[in-house]
N, C-alpha and C positions, 0 to 999 in steps of 0.2 A: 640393187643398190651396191655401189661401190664402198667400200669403207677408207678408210683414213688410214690405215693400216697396210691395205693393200697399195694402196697411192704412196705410202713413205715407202714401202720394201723394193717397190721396183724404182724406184727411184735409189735406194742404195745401193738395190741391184745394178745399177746400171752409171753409177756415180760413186767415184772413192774422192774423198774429201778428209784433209784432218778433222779429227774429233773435236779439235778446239773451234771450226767454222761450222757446226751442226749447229743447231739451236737446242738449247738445251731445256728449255720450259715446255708444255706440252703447249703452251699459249702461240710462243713463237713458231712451233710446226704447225699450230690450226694456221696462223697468219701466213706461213709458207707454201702451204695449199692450198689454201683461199687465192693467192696470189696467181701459183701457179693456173688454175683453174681457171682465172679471170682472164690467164693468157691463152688457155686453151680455148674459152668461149671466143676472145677477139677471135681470134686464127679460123677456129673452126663451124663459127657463127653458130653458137649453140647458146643456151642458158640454163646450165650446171650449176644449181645452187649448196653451199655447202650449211652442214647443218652439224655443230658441234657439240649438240646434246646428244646425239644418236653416232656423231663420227662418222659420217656416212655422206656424199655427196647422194644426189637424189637421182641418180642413173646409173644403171648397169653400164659399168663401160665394155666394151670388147679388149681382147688383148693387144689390140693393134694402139687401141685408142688412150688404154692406159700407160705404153710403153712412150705414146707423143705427151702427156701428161708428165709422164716422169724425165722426159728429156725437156720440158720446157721448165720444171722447177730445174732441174740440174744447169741448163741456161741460164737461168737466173741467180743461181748460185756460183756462176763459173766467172759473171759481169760484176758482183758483188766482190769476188774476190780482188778481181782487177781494179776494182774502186779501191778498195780498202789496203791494198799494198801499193797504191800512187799514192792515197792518202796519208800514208805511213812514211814509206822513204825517200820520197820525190823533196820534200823539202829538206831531209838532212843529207842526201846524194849528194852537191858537191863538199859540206862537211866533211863528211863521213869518208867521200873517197868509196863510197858502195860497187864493189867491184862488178855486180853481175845484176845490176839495177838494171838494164835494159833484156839483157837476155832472161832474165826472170820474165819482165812484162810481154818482151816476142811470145817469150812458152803462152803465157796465158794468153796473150791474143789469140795465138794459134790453137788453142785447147776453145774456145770459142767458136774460133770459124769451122772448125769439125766439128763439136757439137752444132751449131745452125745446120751445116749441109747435112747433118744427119737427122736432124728434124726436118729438114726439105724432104728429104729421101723418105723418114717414115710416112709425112704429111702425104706424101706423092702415090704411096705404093698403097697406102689408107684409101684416098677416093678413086683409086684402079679399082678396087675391092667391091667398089659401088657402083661402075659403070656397066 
């Protein structure tokens, strides 16, 4: 069994985010895993179930598989972020005169399309492993 633990640390391993965009209840990290999980199952057509009285998904991951795990919550936390600062300054931008509204949003577009191609690349190098 995978724990809850192991799934957040490579996942910070592998994701820097400010501390005010983490979740800070242990409720929102079970929801954050759960999620992530749900994207790993789509993706990787599996059925990973999580289990929060034990903190434990019910499968041994591999290192390959935990590290696509932690790149799909960090995906989902990188599109979160890009919601929530259009969400934010897109309406007071011409007020405000926000000087670096679009070059902020390119950075995070582009902190996206690397993280995906590098979840391609894990996903890719993961079922070589298997042929």
């Amino acid at each position: 069994m995978t724990t809850y633990d192991q799934i957040w640390t490579a996942f910070m391993d592998n994701g820097q985010f400010p501390e005010i965009d983490l979740p800070k209840s242990e409720e929102k990290v079970y929801a954050t895993i759960h999620n992530g999980v749900k994207h790993f199952n789509n993706k990787m057509d599996t059925a990973i179930t999580c289990d929060d009285a034990s903190e434990t998904i019910n499968k041994a991951l591999s290192d390959s598989e935990l590290l696509i795990l932690a790149y799909f919550i960090k995906l989902i936390f990188r599109k979160n972020q890009l919601t929530a600062f259009q969400g934010v300054y897109q309406p007071f931008n011409g007020d405000i005169g926000f000087r670096n509204y679009s070059a902020q949003i390119r950075s995070i577009e582009s902190s996206i399309a690397e993280d995906k191609d590098a979840l391609r690349v894990l996903i890719m190098n993961n079922e070589e492993d298997f042929l």
